[in-house]
N, C-alpha and C positions, 0 to 999 in steps of 0.2 A: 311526508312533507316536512321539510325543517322549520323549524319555529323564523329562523327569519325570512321567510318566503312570505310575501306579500298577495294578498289577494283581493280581487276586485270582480263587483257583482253587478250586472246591467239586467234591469225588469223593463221588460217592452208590455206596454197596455196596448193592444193593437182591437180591430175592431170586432175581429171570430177570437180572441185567446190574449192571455196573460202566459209572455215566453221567459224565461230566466235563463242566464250566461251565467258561470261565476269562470275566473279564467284568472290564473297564476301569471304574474310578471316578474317573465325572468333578467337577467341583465341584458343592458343594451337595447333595451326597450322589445325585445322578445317577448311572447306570453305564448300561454297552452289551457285550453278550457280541461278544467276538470268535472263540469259538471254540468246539465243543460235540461233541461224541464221546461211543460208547456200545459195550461189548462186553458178549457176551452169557455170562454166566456163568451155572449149575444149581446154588444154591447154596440155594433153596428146597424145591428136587428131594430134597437130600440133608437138610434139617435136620426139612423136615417128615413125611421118610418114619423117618428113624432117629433124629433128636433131636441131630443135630450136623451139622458139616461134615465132609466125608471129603478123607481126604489126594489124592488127583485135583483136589475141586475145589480145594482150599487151592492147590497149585501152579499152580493156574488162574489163581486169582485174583492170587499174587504174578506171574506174567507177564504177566499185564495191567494190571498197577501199576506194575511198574519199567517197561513202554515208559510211561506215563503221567508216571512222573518222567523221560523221558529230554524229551518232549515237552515238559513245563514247564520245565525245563531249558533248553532250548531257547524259551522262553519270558523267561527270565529271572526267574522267582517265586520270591521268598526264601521259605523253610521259612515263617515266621511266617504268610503271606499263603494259606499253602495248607490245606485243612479239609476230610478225611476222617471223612463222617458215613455208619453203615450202621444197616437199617431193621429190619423185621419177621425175617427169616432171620437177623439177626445177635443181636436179642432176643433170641431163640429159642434158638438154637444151646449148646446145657450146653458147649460148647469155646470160646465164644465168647473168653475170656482168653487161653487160649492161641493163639487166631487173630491177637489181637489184637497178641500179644509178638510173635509169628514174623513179621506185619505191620512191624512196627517195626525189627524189626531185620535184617531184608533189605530194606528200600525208606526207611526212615527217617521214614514217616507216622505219623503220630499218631491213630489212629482214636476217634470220639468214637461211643458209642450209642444212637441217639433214641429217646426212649419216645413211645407210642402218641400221649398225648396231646399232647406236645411236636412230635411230626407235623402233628397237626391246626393247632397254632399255625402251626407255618413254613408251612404247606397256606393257610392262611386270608389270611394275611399275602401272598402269593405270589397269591393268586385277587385280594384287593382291589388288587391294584398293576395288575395286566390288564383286572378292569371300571372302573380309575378312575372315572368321574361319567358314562359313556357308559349307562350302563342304569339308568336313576331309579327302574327297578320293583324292585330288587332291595334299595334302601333305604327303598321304601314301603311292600313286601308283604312274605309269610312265604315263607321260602327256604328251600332244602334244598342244602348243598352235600358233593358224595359223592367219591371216590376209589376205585379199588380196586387193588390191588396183589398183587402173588403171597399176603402170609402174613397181608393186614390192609387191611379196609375201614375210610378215614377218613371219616366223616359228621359235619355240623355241622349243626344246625338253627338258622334265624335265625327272630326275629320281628319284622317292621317294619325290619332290620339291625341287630338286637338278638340275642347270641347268648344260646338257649334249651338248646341242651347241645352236649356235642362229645365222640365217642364214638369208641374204636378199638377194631372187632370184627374176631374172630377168622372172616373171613369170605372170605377172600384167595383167589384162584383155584387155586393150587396147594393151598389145606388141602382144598377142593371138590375136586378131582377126585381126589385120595388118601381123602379119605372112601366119595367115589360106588364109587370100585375096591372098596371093603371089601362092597359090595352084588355082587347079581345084574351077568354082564355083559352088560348093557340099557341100550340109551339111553333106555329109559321110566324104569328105575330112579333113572337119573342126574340126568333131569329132573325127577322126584318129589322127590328129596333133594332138589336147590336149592330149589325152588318152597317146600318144607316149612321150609327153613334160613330164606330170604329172609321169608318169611308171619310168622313167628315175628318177627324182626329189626324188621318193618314194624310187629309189634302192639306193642313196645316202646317205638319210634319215637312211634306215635301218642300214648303215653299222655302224652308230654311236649309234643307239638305235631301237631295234627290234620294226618295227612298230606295228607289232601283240601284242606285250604283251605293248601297251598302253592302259588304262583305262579310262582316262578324256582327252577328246575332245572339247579345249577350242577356239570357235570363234569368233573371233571379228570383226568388219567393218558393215557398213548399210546394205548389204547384208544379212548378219545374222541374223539383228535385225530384217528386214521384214520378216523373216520365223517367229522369235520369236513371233513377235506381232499378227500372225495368228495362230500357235502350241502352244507355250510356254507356262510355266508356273511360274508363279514367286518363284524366291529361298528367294532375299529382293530386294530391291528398287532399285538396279544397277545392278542386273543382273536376268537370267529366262535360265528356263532349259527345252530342247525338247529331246521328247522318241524319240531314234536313228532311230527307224520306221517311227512314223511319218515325220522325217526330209527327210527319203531317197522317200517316199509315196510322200512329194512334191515334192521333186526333179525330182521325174518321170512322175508327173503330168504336170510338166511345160517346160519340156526337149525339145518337139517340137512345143513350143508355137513360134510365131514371135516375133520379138522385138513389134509390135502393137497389138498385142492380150496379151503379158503383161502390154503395158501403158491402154488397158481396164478394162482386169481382176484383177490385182493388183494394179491397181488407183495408178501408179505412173509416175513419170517425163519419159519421151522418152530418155533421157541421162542416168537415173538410169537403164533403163529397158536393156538397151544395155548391160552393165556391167553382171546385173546379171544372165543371162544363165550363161556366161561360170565360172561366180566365186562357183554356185550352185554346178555346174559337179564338176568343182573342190573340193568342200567342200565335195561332195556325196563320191570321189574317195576315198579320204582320208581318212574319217568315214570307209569305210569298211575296209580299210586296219588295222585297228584296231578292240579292242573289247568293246571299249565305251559304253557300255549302254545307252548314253545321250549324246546330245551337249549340251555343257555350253556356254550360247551367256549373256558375259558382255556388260552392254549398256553404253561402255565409249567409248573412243578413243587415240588415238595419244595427243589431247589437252589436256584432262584431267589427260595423263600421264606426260604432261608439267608444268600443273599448280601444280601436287603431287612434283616433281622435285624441284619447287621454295620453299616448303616448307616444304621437305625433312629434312632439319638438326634437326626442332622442332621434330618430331617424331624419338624417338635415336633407336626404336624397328627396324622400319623399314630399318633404314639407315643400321642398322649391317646385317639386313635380305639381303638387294642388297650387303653389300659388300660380304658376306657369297655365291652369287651367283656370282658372280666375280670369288673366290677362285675355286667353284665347276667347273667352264667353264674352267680354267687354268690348272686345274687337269686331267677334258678329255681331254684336247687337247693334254696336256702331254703323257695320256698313248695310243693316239693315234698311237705316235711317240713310241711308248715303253720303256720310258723312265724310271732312277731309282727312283719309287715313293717313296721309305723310304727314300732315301736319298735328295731327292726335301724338301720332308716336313721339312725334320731335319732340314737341313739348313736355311727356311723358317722359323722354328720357333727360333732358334737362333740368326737372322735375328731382328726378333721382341724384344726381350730381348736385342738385344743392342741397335736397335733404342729407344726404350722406356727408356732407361739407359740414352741416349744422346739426350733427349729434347731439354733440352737450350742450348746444344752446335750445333746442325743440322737445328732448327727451325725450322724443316720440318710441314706437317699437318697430318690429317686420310689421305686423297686422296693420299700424299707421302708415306704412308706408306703403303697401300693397293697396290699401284707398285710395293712395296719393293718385300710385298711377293707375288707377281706373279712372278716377276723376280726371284724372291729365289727358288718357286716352277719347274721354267721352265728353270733355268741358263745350265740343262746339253742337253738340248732335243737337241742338233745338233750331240750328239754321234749317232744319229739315221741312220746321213750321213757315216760321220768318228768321229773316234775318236780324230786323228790329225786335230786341228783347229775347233773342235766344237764348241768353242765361236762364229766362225764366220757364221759357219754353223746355229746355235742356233740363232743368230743375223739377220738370216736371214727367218728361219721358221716362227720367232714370227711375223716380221713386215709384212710378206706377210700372215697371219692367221687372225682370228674374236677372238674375247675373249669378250665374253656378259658383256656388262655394264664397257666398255672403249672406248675413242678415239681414234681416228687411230694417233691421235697426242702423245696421252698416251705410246700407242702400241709403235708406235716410239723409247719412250724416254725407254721404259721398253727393247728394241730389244738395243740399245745402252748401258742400262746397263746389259744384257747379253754379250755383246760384248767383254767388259773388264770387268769380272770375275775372268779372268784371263790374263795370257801372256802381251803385250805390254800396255801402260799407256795410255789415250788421245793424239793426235797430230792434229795441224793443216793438217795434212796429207789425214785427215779419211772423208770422203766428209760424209758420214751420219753423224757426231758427229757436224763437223760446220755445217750443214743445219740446228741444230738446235738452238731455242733462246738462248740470251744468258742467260737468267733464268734457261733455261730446260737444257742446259747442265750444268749448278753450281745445278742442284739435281741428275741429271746424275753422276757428280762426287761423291758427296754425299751419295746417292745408291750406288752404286758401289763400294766403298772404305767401306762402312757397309758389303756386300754381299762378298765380298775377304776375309775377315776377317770371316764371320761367314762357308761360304768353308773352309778353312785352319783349321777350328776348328772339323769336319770331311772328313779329307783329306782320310781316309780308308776306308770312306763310309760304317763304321761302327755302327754310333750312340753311340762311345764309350762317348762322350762328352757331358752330358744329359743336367746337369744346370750349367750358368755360371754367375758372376753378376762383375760388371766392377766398378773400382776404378780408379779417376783421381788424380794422386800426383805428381803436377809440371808440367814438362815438361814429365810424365809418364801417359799412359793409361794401368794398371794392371787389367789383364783379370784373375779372379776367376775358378777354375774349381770345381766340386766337384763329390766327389769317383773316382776319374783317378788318378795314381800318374806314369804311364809312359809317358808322353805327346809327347816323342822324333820326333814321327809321327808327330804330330799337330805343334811341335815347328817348324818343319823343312817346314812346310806351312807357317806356320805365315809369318818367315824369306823373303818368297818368294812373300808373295801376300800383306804383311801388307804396306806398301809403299804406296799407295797411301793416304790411310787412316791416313798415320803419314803427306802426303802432305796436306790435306783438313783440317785436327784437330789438326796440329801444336803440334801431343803428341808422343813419342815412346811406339808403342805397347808392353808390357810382358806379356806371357803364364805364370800361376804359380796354 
């Protein structure tokens, strides 16, 4: 390897094991793993039977960390390049801080905490990089892409490769079989509980996208991989595809295996073998509920959707492809609530046109403005409740909802700028607006004084206001309209919502 070849190292603390990535980047935002290890830690054993981690496993896991830094070390990877992310058991964990300090200050990592849905993003991210353009069905038909994990099942539903939602259920293999223990000890029992967890999950599912009419069946996790590497067939070199028979042929060959008659027959770890019955059933149940002809089992992960993440911006295809799925989650969510989709989008794209007008006066980035328009798309969805006070209403569906491929910090700042869309301005009054930074609330304002203005512009929710383009003369912001020449409606908006946006821009808004 040549001295100036850069390298970068992803540590997953997951809730059965501590997995390691280290992966070369090449130019043009390229990379190739050189290197990959896994040890097996009980750390979901411990958080989800007593609601923390136990001093055993803690020291587990720092001796599986410092030989991890002795390896990179031996590696050569500066601190900066290395990224310790832990999962569902770390969520979880009420000691998680303190795991976190004592982490840090015997091995000198930095551990960062994924939330469920921030999962699903690097999950999804990591699954498109494996099927690249090799399976066309998976961008034409309705999809279902699943995961399961010790403490949390990752599900996406796609429509047409449009995402329809993206959900982290508390459905993990190890919560399953600490539930099933609290029953009868019966393998009928144990079977009835999942069947009844999973049935339930499935009717959820359906109501947002008919599991029947899904096509591609995309699983990810080691579980998947061990069917592949005995069914499978290779699609290319990151992923392999098994005939939906043979997937369900195993599944029922192994259904009343022991945990010890699979660490025989499948030659593997007694911690793996635990997992996989019930994530099997689970994967079997799923499959039929559909009409997949095939599981699609990508051979990546969570890590390699971390390490796509770092070098995301070089790739401009992709980056618009995630934000483009942003937009599609914002939009179900929306017409869950039965919200006015012509009028979301209008506003949303009017939205766009003035941000884009107001670069250097907003500074804002892509990631501000991919808020924008979510917030544009979703400003009315609390008429869902009432119509009197739907901002607040709206202000509150969004920050208590999932929206694939955002923060819940984002979600946040997007649910505040729904808030003031309209009616009253910011105050020290509003405890969600001060709980946030003081950053995020100066783009809170910023958004928001954009999205008041591009409302006002259809205030009839008619889409009479197609294209507009904005002139700054002084102390004047001249709003352009074109083919409208009664504006009376829209002026009488302006008048009312342009205020704050004359506070943040120091201009007087005019309709002309």
């Amino acid at each position: 390897m040549m001295d100036s070849s850069r390298l970068i190292a992803v540590l997953e603390i997951g809730s059965t094991g501590i997995r390691l990535l280290v992966a070369e980047i090449l130019s043009g935002g390229r990379w190739r793993a050189v290197d990959q290890a896994e040890k097996s830690v009980a750390l979901g054993r411990d958080v989800f039977t007593s609601g923390g981690i136990s001093r055993e496993s803690l020291l587990e896991c720092l001796s599986v960390l410092k030989n991890y830094r002795e390896l990179l070390e031996g590696w050569g990877i500066r601190d900066g390049d290395i990224h310790i992310i832990g999962t569902s058991a770390l969520r979880a964990a009420r000691n998680r801080d303190l795991f976190a300090d004592r982490l840090r200050q015997e091995t000198g990592f930095q551990l960062s905490i994924v939330e469920g849905i921030e999962e699903n993003r690097l999950m999804y991210l990591a699954v498109r990089f494996a099927l690249k353009q090799d399976l066309s069905l998976f961008w034409r038909a309705n999809s279902m892409i699943i995961e399961i994990g010790g403490g949390s099942t990752e599900i996406m539903l796609l429509r047409r490769g449009k995402m329809v939602a993206a959900h982290s259920l508390g459905l993990g293999t190890i919560l399953i079989d600490q539930q099933s223990r609290l029953g009868p000890a019966s393998g009928l029992f144990q079977e009835r509980y999942l069947n009844e967890s999973i049935r339930s999950t499935a009717g959820f599912l359906s109501a947002e996208l008919d599991l029947s009419h899904i096509r591609t069946f995309v699983v990810a996790g080691s579980d998947a991989r061990l069917v592949s590497d005995l069914a499978g067939l290779e699609l290319n070199e990151n992923c392999r595809i098994i005939d939906r028979e043979s997937f369900i042929s195993f599944a029922a060959r192994i259904q009343h295996y022991t945990v010890e008659e699979c660490v025989k027959t499948l030659n593997i770890t007694y911690a793996h073998a635990e997992g996989l019955l019930p994530s099997i059933r689970i994967y079997r149940f799923f499959l039929e509920q559909t009409q997949a002809a095939q599981v699609v089992v990508p051979l990546v992960s969570i890590r390699e959707g971390f390490l796509i993440d770092l070098v995301l911006g070089v790739d401009s295809s992709l980056q618009e492809d995630f934000y483009s799925q942003i937009i599609a989650s914002a939009v179900n969510l929306g017409r869950r609530y039965h919200y006015d989709e012509a009028h979301g989008r209008h506003v949303a794209d009017l939205c766009m046109i003035i941000f884009d007008s107001l670069g250097r006066e907003h500074g804002m980035g892509r990631r501000e403005r991919i808020m924008l328009e979510t917030a544009a798309i979703l400003h009315d969805i609390g008429m869902y409740i009432k119509g009197s006070g739907h901002h607040r209403h709206g202000q509150y569906i969004v920050a208590n909802s999932e929206i694939f491929g955002l923060h819940p910090e984002e979600l946040g700042m997007i649910a505040n700028v729904i808030r003031y869309h309209r009616g009253d301005l910011p105050s020290q009054r509003d405890i969600d607006y001060i709980a946030l930074q003081r950053e995020e609330r100066i783009l809170v304002l910023k958004m928001a004084s954009i999205l008041r203005v591009a409302d006002a512009l259809d205030r009839g929710h008619t889409q009479r206001v197609k294209k507009v383009s904005l002139e700054r003369k002084g102390e004047t912001m001249e709003i352009h309209t074109e083919g409208v020449h009664d504006l009376s409606l829209e002026q009488i908006g302006m008048e009312q919502k342009a205020d704050l946006f004359e506070d943040v821009f120091g201009c007087k808004v005019t309709l002309n």
